[in-house]
C-alpha positions in Angstrom: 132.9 -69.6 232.8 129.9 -68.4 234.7 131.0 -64.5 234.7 131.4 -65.0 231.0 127.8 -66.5 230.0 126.2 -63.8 232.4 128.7 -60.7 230.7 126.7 -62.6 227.1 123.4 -62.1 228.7 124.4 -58.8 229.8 124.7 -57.4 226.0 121.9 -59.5 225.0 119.3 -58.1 227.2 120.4 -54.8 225.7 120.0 -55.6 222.4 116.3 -57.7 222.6 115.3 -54.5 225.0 116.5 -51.9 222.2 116.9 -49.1 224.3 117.5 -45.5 223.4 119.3 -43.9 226.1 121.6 -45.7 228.7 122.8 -44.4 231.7 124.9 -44.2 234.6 126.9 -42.8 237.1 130.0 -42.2 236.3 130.1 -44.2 233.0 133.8 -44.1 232.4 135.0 -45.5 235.8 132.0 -47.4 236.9 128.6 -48.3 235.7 129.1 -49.2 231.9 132.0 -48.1 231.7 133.3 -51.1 233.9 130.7 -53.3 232.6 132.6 -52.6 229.1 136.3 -53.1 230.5 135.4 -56.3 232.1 133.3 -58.0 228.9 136.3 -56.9 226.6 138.7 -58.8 228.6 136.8 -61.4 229.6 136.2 -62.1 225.4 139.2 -60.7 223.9 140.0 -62.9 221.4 136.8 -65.2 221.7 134.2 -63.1 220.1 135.0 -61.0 216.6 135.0 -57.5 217.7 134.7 -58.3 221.0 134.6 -54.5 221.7 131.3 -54.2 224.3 130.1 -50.7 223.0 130.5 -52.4 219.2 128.3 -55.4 220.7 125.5 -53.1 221.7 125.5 -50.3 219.4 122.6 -50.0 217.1 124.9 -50.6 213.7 127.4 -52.4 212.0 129.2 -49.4 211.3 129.8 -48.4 214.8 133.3 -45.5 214.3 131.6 -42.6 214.5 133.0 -39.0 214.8 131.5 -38.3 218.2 133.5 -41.3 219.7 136.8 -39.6 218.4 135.6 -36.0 219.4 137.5 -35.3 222.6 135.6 -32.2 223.2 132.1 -34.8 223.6 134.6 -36.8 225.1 135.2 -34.0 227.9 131.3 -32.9 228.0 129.9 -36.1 228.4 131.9 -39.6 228.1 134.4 -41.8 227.3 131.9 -44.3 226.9 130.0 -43.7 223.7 127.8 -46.2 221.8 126.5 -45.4 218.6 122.9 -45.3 217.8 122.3 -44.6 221.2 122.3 -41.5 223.7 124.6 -42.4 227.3 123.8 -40.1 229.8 126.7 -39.3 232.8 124.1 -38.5 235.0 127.6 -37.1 236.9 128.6 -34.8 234.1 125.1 -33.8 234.0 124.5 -32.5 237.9 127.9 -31.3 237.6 126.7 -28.5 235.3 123.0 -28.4 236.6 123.9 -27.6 240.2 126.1 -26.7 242.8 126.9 -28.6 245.5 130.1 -29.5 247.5 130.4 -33.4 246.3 128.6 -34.8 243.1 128.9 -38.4 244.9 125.7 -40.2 243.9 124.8 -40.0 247.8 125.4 -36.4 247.6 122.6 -36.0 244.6 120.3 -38.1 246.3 120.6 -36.4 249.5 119.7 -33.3 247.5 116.8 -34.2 245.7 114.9 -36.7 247.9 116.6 -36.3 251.3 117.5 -39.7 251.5 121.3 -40.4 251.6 122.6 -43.6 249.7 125.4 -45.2 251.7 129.0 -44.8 249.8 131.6 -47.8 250.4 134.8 -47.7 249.5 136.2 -50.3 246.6 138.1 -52.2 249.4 135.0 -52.7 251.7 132.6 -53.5 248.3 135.0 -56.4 248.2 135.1 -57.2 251.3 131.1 -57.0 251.5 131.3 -59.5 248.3 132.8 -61.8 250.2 131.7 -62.0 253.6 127.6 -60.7 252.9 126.9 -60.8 249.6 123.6 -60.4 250.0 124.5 -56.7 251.4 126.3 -56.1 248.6 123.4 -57.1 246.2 121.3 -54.9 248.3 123.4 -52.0 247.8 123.9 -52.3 244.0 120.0 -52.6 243.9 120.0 -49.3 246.0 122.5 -47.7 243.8 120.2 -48.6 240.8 117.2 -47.2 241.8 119.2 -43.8 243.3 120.2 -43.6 239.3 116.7 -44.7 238.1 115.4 -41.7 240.7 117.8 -39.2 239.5 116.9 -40.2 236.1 113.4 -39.8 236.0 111.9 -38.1 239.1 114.4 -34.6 238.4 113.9 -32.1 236.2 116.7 -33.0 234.1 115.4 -35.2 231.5 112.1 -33.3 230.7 114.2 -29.7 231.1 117.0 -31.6 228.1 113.6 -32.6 226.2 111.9 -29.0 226.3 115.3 -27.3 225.5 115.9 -29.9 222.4 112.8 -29.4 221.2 113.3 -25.5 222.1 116.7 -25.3 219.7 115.8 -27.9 217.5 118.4 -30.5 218.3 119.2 -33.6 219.8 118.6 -34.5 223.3 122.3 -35.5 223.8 123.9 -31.9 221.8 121.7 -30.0 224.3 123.2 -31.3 227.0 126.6 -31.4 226.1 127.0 -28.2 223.5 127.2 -25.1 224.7 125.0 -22.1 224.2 126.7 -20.9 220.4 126.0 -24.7 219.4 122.0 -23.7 220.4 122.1 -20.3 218.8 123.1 -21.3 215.3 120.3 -23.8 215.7 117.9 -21.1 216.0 119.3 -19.3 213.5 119.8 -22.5 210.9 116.2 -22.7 211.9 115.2 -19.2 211.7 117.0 -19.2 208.3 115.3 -22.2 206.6 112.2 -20.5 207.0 
């Protein structure tokens, strides 16, 4: 089917683009999260392995002890692909700041002063079928309130800093807490 062929050149795209980090909003429940759900039913039985995160992960060998970790699970995602870093930009601004709601609106609203609209599941589907064209206009909205969040916060260059700071990964310092950093000084410390 048509949904089919474009869920194909969904997982394509990632893997001629290669990237390293993926993320989203919400990753579990929406963003690739969904994205996943819907490709593994849509080609349960059609493709070997048809599991989306084993599609797009970066090796063959894709059971890793991360995925199986529940506390990573709680600190970051459900949603884990390996051989790359996915970044719940929710998770994320939950710890970073304090605010009332961690909607995406709410974020944006904070950081740029321009409020995203938020619709309900009901009235997405109802936009999808009366004004699509609404609808794509929000998702496009939507995507460029992550892409802002992503790169024009501190978040990502604070995570890179600190990494570097501690000496590990971008997606341990943002998901560890503070004994996981120390004994990477010290480890470091040590080796010298």
């Amino acid at each position: 089917s048509n949904h089919s062929l474009k869920q194909v050149q969904n997982r394509d795209k990632i893997k001629i683009e290669d990237p390293d980090i993926l993320v989203g909003f919400e990753t579990d429940n929406k963003s690739w999260g969904c994205l996943s759900k819907r490709f593994n039913v849509l080609f349960k039985g059609d493709i070997k392995d048809a599991d989306f995160s084993s599609q797009i992960s970066r090796s063959k060998n894709n059971r890793d002890s991360k995925r199986l970790d529940p506390w990573i699970a709680a600190a970051s995602s459900h949603f884990y692909v390996y051989g790359r870093i996915v970044f719940n930009l929710w998770r994320i601004f939950r710890d970073e700041i304090t605010l009332r709601s961690y909607t995406i609106s709410a974020l944006h609203m904070e950081f740029f002063g321009v409020m995203i609209p938020e619709y309900s599941n009901k009235s997405l589907l109802d936009m999808i079928e009366k004004n699509p064209k609404f609808f794509v206009d929000h998702i496009v909205t939507s995507l460029e309130g992550v892409f802002n969040l992503t790169t024009k916060t501190p978040f990502l260059v604070k995570a890179i800093e600190f990494s570097r700071l501690f000496g590990i990964d971008i997606f341990s310092t943002l998901t560890r807490g503070s004994q996981y950093r120390v004994e990477a000084i010290l480890t470091n410390a040590a080796h010298s």
